[in-house]
BAMARGU-650867 format. One record per residue: residue number from 1; residue in one letter; z negated, x negated, y of N, C-alpha, C in turn. Coordinates in Angstrom, 3 decimals. Atoms other than C-alpha are relative to their C-alpha. Example, Ala and Ser with C-alpha at 12.3 -4.5 7.8 and 13.67 -1.06 7.14 Angstrom:
<pts>
num:residuo:nup:neast:nnorth:caup:caeast:canorth:cup:ceast:cnorth
1:A:0.000:-0.890:-1.190:-7.800:-12.300:-4.500:0.000:-0.900:1.200 $
2:S:0.060:0.820:-1.190:-7.140:-13.670:-1.060:-0.730:0.770:1.090 $
</pts>
This chain:
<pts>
num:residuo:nup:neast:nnorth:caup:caeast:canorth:cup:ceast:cnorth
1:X:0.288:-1.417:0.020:-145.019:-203.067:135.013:0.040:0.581:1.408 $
2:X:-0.243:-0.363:-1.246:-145.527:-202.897:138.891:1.312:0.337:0.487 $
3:X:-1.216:-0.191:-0.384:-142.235:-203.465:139.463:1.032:1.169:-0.668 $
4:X:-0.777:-1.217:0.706:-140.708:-200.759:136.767:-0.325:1.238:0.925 $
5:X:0.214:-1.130:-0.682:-142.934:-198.191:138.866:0.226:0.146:1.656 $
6:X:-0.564:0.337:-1.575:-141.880:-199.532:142.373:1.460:0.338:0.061 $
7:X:-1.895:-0.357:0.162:-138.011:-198.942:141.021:-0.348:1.492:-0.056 $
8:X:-0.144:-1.337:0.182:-138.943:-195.493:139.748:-0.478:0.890:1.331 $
9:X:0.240:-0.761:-0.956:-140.738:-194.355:143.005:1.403:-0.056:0.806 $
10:X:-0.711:0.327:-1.031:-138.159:-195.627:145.081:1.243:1.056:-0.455 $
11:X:-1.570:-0.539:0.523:-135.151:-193.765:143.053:-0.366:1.488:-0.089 $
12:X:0.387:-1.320:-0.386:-137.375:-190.688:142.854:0.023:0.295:1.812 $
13:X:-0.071:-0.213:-1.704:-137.579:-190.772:147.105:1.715:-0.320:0.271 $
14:X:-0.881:0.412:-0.191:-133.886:-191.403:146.980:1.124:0.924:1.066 $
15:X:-0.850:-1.044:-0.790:-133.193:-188.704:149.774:0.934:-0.662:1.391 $
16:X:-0.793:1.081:-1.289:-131.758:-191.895:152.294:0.411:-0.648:-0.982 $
17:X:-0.723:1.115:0.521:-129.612:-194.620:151.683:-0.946:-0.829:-0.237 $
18:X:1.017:0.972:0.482:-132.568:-196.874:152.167:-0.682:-0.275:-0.682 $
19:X:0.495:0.178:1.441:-134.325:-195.625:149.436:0.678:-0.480:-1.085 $
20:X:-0.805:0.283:1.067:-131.123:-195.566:147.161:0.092:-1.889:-0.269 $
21:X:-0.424:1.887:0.574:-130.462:-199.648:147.943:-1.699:-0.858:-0.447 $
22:X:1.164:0.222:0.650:-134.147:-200.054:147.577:-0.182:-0.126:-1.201 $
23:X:0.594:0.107:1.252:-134.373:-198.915:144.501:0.763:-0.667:-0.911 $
24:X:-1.346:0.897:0.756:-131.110:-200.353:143.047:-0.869:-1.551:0.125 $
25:X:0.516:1.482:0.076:-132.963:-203.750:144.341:-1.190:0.498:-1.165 $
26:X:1.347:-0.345:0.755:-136.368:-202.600:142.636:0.559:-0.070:-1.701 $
27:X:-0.660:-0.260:2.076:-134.259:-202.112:138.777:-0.010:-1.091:0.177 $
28:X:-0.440:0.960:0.514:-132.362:-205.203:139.130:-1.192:-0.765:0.406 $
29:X:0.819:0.871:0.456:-135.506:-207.333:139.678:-1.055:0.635:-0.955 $
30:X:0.781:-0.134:1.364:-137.756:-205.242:137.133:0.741:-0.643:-1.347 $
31:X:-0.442:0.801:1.190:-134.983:-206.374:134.649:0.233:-1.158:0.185 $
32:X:-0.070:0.972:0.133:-135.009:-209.465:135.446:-0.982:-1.069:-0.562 $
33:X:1.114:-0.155:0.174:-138.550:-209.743:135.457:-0.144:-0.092:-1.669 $
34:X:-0.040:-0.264:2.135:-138.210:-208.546:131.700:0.922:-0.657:-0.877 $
35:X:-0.807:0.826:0.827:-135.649:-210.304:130.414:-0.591:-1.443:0.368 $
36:X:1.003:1.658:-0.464:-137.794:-214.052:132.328:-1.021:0.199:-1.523 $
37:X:0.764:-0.235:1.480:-140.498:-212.381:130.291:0.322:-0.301:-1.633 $
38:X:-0.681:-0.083:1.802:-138.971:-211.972:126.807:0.400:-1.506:-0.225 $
39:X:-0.737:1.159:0.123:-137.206:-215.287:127.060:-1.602:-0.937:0.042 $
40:X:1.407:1.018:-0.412:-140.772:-217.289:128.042:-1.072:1.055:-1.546 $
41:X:0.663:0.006:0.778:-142.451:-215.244:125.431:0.159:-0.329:-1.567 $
42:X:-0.675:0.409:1.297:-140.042:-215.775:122.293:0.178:-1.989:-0.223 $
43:X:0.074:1.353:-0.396:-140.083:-219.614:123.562:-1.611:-0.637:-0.158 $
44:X:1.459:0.501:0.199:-143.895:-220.004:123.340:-0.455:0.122:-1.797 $
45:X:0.103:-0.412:1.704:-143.633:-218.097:119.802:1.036:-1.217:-0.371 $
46:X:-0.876:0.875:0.725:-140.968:-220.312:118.521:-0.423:-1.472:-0.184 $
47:X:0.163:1.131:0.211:-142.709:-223.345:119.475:-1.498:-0.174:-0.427 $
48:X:0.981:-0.075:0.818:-145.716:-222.452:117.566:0.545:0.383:-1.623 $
49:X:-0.496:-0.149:1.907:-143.654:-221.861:113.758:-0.354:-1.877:-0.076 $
50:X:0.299:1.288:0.377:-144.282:-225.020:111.812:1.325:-0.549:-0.482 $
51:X:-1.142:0.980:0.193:-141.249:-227.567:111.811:0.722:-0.095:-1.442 $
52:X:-0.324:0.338:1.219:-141.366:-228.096:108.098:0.700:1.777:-0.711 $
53:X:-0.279:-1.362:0.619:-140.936:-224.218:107.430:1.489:0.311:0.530 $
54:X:-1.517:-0.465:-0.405:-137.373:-224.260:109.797:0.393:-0.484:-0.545 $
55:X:-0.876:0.832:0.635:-136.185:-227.019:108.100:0.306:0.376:-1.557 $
56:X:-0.134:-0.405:0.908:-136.542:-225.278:105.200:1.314:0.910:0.018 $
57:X:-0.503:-1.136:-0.511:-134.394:-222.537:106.642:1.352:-0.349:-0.093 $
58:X:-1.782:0.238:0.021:-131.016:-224.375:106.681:0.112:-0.768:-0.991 $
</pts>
């Protein structure tokens, strides 16, 4: 979340270049951030379903 609002300040102050590459850095690690996330949280869920219920599945 820090980092989504560290991109958005930075792109709102975007009256220099330094802000602009700032904030371009600031996105691409909030999404990265979020996509680590998502991936580590669908991975913790997945390895809490019960074995016998996937195997059912195919």
């Amino acid at each position: 979340m820090v980092a989504e609002i560290v991109a958005i300040l930075f792109l709102i102050l975007d009256f220099n270049v330094v802000f602009h590459y700032m904030g371009q850095a600031a996105i691409w690690t909030a999404m990265i951030i979020s996509v680590v996330s998502g991936v580590h949280y669908f991975g913790q869920f997945w390895s809490k379903l019960d074995p016998e219920r996937l195997s059912n599945l195919t």
